[in-house]
N, C-alpha and C positions, 0 to 999 in steps of 0.2 A: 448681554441683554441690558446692563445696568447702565453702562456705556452710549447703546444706540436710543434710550432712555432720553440721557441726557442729551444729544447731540439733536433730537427730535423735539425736544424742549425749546431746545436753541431755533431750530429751525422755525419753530410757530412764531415767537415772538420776531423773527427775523423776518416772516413774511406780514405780520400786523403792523410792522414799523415802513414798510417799503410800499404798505397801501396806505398808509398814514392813517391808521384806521382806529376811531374810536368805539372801544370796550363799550360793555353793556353799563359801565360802573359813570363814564363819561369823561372819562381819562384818555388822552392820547399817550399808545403805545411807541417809547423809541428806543430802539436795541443798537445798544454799542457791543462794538469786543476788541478787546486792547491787548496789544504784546509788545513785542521787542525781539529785532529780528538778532541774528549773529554778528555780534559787534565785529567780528575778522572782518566781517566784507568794507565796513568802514575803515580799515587803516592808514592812515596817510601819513605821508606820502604815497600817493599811488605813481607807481614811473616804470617803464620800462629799465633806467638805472636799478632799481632795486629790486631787480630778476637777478641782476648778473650772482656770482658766487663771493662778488668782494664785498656783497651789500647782505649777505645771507642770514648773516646775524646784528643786522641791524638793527636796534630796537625802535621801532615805530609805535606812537600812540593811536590809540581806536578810539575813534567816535559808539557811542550809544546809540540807536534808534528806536523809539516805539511808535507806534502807526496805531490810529483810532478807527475805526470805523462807526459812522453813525447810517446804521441802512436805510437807506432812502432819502438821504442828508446829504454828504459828505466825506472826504478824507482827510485826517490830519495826520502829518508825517513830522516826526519830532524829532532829530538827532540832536544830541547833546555831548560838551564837550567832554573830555578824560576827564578834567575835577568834579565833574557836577556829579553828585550819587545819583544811581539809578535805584529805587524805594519809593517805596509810598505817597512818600512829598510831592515828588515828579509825576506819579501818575495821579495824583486829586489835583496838580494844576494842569494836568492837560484835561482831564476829565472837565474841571472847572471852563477853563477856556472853548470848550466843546458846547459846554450848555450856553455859556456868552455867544458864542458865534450864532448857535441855534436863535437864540433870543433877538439876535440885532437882525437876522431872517424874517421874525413874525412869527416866531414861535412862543408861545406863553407857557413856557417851562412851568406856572404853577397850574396847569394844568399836563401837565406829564407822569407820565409810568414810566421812567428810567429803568429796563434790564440790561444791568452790564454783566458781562461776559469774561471770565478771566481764562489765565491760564489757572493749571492746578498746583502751582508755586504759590507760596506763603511770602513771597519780599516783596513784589511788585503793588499788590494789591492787598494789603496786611490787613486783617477783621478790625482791627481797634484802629486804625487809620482811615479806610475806607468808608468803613460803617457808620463809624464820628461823622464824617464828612455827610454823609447820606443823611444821616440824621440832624446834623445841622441844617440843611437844605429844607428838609421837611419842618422841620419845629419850628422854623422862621415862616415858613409858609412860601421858597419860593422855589419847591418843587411838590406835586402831588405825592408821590409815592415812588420808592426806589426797593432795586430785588440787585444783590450781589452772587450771582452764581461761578463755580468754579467745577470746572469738566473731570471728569473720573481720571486716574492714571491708566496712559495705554491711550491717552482720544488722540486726533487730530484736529486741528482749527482750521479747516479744509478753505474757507473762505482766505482768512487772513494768511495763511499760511500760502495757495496760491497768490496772492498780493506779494508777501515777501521773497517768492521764487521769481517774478518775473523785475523785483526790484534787483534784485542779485544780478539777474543777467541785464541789465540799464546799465549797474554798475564795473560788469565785468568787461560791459565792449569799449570801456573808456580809458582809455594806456596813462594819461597823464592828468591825475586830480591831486593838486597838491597842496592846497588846504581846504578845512572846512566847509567854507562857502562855494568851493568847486561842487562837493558834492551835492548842496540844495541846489545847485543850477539843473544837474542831472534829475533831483526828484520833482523838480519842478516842471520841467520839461517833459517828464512822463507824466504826470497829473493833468497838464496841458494837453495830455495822447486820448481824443476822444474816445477811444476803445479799451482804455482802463478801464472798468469798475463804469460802465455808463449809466448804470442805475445809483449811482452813487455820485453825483455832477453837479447839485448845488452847490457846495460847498469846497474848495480844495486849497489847501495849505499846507507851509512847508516852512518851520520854524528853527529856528537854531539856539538851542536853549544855553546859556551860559549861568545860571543860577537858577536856585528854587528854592521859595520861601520854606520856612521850615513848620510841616505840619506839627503840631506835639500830638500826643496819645498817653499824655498823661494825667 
């Protein structure tokens, strides 16, 4: 019960955000929800050479990817190289970079109700990282109000978690990506696939992050 609670929470804001619909308070509602798919599926070299059994224990480095969704906005698809930490840092600048893009759209983020959506992992979206960042946004004055939620254990993120299954199978029909940039070609190219996410088509981008400022939390 406590589960479909949550997921039904999720659901309201995700349909206030997709009518662009403003609250009784005069705030527009905009609901993200951020992950990070299974960095295995990014390993590269990808090759048919490295099927064979003399490549078997090859050690290959993995890209990172986290994917933003802003409903009724936008996608943003983020892989980042082996060195870049995946934490906190990296998601307040994509979160950050989300609200700019909104902004250069004609969106007046200081009139926004930002509810983001996490997973129910403590790295990605850290309380004294995330929170800071919320509340600096707010105290400056150039977001109205922000809500950080995180899903019970045991939920699925049926939305973004469909998104990262049919990114899987993009990647999987492609025999030969053999760096980085190979693979934004591929997410780019399904961003481009009008039948993605088409309630989600303002906005689509596909970054390749090689550094991240460092937030502090101290």
């Amino acid at each position: 019960h406590r589960v479909f609670e949550d997921r039904a929470s999720y659901w309201s804001t995700r349909a206030q955000s997709r009518l662009k619909q403003i609250i009784s308070s005069g705030n527009l509602v905009v609901s993200c929800i951020i992950d990070g798919i299974d960095h295995s599926k990014f390993r590269f070299p990808r090759s048919l050479v490295t099927m064979s059994k003399e490549m078997s224990a090859f050690n290959r480095p993995t890209m990172d990817m986290v994917t933003c969704l802003a409903h009724g906005y936008g996608v943003w698809m983020v892989p980042s190289l082996p060195h870049v930490a995946k934490d906190s840092s990296l998601t307040v600048d994509i979160l950050t970079h989300v609200l700019h893009s909104l902004a250069e759209k004609g969106v007046d983020c200081r009139t926004v109700d930002l509810r983001l959506q996490s997973d129910n992992t403590t790295r990605e979206t850290k309380n004294n990282v995330t929170l800071r960042w919320l509340g600096f946004l707010i105290g400056s004055h150039r977001l109205r109000r922000g809500t950080l939620s995180c899903l019970s254990t045991g939920h699925s993120h049926e939305d973004i978690d469909q998104a990262f299954s049919i990114v899987s199978n993009w990647i999987q029909r492609e025999k030969e990506l053999h760096v980085p940039e190979h693979f934004c070609k591929v997410l780019e190219r399904l961003l481009a696939d009008s039948t993605f996410r088409p309630q989600d088509s303002s906005i689509r981008k596909v970054h390749l992050v090689s550094a991240v400022r460092e937030w502090h939390h101290d």
